[in-house]
C-alpha positions as CSV (number, residue, x, y, z in Angstrom):
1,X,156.1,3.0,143.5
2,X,157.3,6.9,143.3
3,X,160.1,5.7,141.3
4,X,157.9,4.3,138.7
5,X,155.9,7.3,138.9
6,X,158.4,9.4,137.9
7,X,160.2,7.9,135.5
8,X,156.6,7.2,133.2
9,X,156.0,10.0,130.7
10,X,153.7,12.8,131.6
11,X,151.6,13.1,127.9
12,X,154.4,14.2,125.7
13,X,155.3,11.5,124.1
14,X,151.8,11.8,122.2
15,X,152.7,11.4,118.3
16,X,150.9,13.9,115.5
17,X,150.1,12.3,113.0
18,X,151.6,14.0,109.6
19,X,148.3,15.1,108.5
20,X,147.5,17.6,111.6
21,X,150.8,18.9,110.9
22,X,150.2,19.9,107.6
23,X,146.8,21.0,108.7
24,X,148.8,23.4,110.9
25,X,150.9,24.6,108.2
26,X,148.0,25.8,106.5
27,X,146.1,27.3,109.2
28,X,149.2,29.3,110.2
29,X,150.5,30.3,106.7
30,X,146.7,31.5,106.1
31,X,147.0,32.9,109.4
32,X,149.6,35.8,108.3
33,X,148.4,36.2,105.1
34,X,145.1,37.2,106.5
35,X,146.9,39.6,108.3
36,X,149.1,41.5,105.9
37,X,147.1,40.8,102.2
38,X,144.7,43.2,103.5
39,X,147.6,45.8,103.7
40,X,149.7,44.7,100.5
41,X,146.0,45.1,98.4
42,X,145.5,48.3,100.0
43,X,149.1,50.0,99.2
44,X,148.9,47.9,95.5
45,X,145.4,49.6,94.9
46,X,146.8,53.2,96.0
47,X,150.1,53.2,94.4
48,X,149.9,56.5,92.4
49,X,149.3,57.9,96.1
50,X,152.7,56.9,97.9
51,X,154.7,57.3,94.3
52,X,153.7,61.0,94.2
53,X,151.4,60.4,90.5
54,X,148.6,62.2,93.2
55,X,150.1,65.2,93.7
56,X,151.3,65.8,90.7
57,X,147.7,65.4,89.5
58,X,146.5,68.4,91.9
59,X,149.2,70.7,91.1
60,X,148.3,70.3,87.4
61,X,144.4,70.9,88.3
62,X,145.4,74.0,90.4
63,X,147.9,75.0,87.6
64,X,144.4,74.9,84.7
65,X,142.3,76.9,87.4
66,X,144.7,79.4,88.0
67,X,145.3,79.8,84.0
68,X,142.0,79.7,83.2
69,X,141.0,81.8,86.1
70,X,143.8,84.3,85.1
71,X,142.6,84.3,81.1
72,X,138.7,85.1,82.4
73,X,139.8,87.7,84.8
74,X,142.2,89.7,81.7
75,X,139.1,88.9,79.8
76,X,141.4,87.4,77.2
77,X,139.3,83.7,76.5
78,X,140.3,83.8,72.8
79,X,142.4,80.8,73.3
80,X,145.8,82.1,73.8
81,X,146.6,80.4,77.3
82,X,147.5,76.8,78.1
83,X,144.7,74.4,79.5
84,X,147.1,71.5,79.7
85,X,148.6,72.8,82.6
């Protein structure tokens, strides 16, 4: 009787049908791209950040205010300086 005991299978021999498995395919592949879409949108929506476009932006807004700043403070506003930066 122990011999038969042992030699029957223990529940993993249980077949999946094809269906689940693609069901669990799915679930997993939507699964990680749960996870890292959030991150790929983020980084595609703040590109000009991480490619520099940002800063570039600033120092050319500090470069008018300092121009402009400069032309109002030698009282010279009659268009002779660079607003373009």
């Amino acid at each position: 009787m122990a011999d038969n005991l042992i030699k029957q299978p223990f529940g993993l021999n249980v077949k999946v049908p094809t269906k689940t498995i693609k069901q669990i395919e799915k679930t997993a592949g939507g699964t990680v791209n749960g996870i890292w879409e959030p991150l790929f949108n983020f980084i595609d929506e703040n590109q000009n950040v991480f490619t520099g476009n940002v800063s570039m932006q600033i120092a050319k807004y500090n470069a008018m205010m300092y121009n402009i700043g400069a032309a109002l403070r030698a009282d010279s506003t009659n268009g002779g300086f660079d607003v373009k930066g």
